[in-house]
C-alpha positions as a LaTeX table, in Angstrom:
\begin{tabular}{lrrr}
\hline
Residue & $x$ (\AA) & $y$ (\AA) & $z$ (\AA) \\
\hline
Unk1 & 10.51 & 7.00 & $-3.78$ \\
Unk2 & 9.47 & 7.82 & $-7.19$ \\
Unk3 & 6.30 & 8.25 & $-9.20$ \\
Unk4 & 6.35 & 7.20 & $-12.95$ \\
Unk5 & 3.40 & 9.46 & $-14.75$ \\
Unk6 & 3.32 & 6.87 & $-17.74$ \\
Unk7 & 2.70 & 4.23 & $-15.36$ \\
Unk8 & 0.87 & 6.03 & $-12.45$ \\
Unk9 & 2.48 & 4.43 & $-9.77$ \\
Unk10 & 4.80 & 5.83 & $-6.86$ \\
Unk11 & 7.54 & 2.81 & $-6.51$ \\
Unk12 & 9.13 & 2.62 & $-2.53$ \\
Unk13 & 12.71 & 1.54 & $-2.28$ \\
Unk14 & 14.17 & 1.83 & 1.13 \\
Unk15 & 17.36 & 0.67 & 2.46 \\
Unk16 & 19.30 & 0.39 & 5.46 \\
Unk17 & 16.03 & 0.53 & 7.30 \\
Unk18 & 15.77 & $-0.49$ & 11.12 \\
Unk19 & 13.65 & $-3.36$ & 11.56 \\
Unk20 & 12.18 & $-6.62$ & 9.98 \\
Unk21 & 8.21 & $-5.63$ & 9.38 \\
Unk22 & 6.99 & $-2.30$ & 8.18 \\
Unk23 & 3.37 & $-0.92$ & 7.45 \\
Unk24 & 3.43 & 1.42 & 4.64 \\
Unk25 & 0.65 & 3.64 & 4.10 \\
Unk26 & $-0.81$ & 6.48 & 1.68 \\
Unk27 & $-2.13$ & 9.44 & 2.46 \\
Unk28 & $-3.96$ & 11.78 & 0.28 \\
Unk29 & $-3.74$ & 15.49 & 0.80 \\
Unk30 & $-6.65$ & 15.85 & 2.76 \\
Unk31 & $-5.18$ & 13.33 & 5.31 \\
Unk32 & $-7.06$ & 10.45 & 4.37 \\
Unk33 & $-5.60$ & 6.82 & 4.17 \\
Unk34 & $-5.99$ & 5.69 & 1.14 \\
Unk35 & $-3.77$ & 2.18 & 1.78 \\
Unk36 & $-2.18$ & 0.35 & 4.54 \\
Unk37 & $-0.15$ & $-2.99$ & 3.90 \\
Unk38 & 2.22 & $-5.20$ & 5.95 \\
Unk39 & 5.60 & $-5.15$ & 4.24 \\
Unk40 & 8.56 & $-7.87$ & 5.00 \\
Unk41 & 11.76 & $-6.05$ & 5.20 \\
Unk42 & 14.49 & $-8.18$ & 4.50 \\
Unk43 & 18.42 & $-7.63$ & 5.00 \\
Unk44 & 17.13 & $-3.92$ & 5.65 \\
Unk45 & 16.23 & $-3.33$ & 2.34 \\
Unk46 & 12.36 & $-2.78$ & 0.56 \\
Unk47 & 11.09 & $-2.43$ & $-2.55$ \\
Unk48 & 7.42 & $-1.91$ & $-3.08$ \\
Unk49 & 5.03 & 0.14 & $-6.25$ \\
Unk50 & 1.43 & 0.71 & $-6.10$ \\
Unk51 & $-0.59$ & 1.78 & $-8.66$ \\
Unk52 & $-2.40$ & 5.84 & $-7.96$ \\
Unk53 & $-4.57$ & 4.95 & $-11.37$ \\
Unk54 & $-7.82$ & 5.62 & $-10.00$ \\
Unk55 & $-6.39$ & 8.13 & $-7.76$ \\
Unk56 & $-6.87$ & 12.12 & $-8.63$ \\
Unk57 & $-4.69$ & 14.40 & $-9.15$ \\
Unk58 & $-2.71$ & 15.69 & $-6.35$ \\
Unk59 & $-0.12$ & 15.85 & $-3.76$ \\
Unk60 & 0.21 & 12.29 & $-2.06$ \\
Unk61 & 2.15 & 11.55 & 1.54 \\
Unk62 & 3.67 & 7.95 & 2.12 \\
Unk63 & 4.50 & 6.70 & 5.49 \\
Unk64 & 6.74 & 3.72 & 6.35 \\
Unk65 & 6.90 & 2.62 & 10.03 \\
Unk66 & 9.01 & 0.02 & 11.03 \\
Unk67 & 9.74 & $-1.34$ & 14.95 \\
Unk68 & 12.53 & 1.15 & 15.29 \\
Unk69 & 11.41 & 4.06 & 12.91 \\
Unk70 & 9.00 & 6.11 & 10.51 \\
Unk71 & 10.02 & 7.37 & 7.84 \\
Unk72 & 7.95 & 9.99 & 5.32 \\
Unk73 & 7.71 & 10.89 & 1.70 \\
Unk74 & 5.74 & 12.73 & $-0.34$ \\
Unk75 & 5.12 & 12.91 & $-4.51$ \\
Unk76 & 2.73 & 14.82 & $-6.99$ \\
Unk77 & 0.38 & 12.94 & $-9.79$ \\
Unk78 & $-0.66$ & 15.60 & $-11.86$ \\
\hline
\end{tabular}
C-alpha cells in the first residue's frame, strides 16, 4: 500500500492473496467507514487506488477481507 501526496490517493497492491473476491474498505481514524467495494482478485494478485481528495488530514486504516483472510494497513495524508 502506498499513498502518493501529489496525487492524494492510497494505491492497494496485494499479492499472493487467498481467495477470488475481496471487500476492501477505509476507515478513518475515528473508526468510521468511509468506503466499501467488491474487488475481483485474480491469479491472487490486486491492484486497486482511490482517491482521499476530499478526505482530511489524518491517519487512515484499510482493510482487505477475502474468503480465507483479512488483511490490514494503515497510511497518513497530511
Amino acid at each position: 500500500m502506498y499513498y502518493d501526496p501529489t496525487w492524494q490517493t492510497v494505491f492497494v497492491n496485494a499479492a499472493e492473496l487467498k481467495g477470488k473476491q475481496g471487500v476492501l474498505e477505509f476507515y478513518n481514524s475515528n473508526g468510521q467507514l468511509l468506503s466499501k467495494s467488491s474487488q475481483s482478485i485474480d491469479g491472487g494478485y490486486l491492484m486497486q487506488s482511490s482517491s482521499f481528495a476530499s478526505q482530511p488530514s489524518g491517519v487512515y486504516v484499510v482493510r482487505l477481507l477475502t474468503e480465507k483472510e483479512v488483511l490490514v494497513g494503515r497510511f497518513v495524508k497530511r
